[in-house]
Structures are given as structure tokens and as C-alpha cells.
N, C-alpha and C positions, 0 to 999 in steps of 0.2 A: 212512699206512702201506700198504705191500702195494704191488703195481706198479703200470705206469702204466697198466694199463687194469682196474685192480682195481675194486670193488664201489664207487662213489660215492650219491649219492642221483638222485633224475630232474629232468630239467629241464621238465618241461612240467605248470603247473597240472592235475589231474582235470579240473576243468569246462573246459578249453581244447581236450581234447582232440574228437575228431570222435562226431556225434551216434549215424552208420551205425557198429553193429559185430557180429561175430558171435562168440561164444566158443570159443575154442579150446583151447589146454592146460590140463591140471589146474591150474595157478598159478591161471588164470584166471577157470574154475570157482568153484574151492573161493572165488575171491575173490569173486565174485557171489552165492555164498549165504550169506558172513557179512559182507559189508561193501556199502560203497554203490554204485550205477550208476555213481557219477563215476570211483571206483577201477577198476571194471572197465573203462570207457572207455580211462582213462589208460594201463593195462596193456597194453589194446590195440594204441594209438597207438603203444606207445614198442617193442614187444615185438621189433622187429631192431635195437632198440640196445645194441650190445656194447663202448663204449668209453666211457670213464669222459668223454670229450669230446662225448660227447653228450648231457650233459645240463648242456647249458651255464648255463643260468636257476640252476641251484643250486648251481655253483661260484662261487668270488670269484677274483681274479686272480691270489692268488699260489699257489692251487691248479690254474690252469691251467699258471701259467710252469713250475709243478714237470712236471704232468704232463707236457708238453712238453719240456721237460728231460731228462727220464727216459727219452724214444721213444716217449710216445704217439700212435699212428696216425692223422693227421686224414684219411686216408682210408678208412678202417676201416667195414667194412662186412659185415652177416651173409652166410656163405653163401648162395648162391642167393636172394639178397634182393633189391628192389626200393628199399629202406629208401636215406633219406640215411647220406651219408658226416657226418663230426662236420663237417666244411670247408663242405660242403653247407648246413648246419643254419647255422654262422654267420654264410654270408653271406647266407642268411634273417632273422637274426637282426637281426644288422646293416644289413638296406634296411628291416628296419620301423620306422615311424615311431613307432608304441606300445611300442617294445620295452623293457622295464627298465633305466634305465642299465648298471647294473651287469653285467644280462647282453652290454649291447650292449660293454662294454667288453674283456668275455671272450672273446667271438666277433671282435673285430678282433684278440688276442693269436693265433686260430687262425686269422686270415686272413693276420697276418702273419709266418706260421711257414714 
């Protein structure tokens, strides 16, 4: 439900994410004093992702065909950010050779959109 760049879950394990982080917004905070390092990390990592395409690892395929369906942005990228694009992420996704099937099959739906 909701559009297609509405609130989905994250795609990237906590412990996956990178080791260097520094805290920034109150989400993130508040996350660090009642929950674990790996939470905060994750938070970190993911924090200019704004499209529900970017969190590929925890979509299945017929939640991406919808998103994509619908006009989700597989270029879609935070303001003034640095951050990949969701298209970016998949075809990371899709050249790693550890990747989860399931995500690696999500990430060629965004590659070949």
C-alpha cells in the first residue's frame, strides 16, 4: 500500500553495514542509546535512502515489478547527496558474487527497467 516510493523496510544487513560512522540526526541518536552499534551503523549507511528501490535485499520480485509499475525512481537520489541512486545499488548488487539470489534477482528487475 502507499506509493511507490512509500516507507518499505532496508535492504542492507546492520552488521553489513561500514565499521567508520559518526552520529548524526536525532533518529540516530536516540537509536544508539537504546539499541545496538549494528542499528546505528545500519542507520547510518542507509541514511540518503529515499526510495523504496533502495532497499533491494528486502524486497521480493513482485514488490519491485509493482514498485516499478507504479513510477518508482530508479534514479532517485537524496538532495545534495552523494548517496547511490536505487539503479546504482543494483547493479552492485547484481556484479557481487555473495549476493543473495533473491536480491540479485530484484536488482536485474531495476536494471532492466
Amino acid at each position: 500500500p502507499g506509493s511507490a516510493e512509500g516507507g518499505e523496510g532496508s535492504s542492507q544487513a546492520p552488521e553489513a553495514a561500514g565499521a567508520g560512522f559518526e552520529a548524526g540526526p536525532e533518529a540516530e541518536v536516540d537509536a544508539e542509546a537504546g539499541t545496538t552499534l549494528a542499528v546505528l551503523r545500519w542507520l547510518v549507511a542507509t541514511r540518503t535512502w529515499i526510495s523504496c528501490l533502495h532497499y533491494l535485499e528486502m524486497l521480493d520480485a513482485a514488490r519491485v515489478e509493482h514498485l516499478l509499475a507504479e513510477g518508482a525512481d530508479i534514479h532517485a537520489r537524496a538532495p545534495n547527496s552523494q548517496g547511490e541512486s536505487p539503479l546504482e545499488r543494483a547493479r552492485g548488487i547484481v556484479a557481487d558474487p555473495g549476493a543473495d539470489e533473491r536480491a540479485r534477482a530484484c536488482a536485474r528487475l531495476v536494471c532492466d527497467a
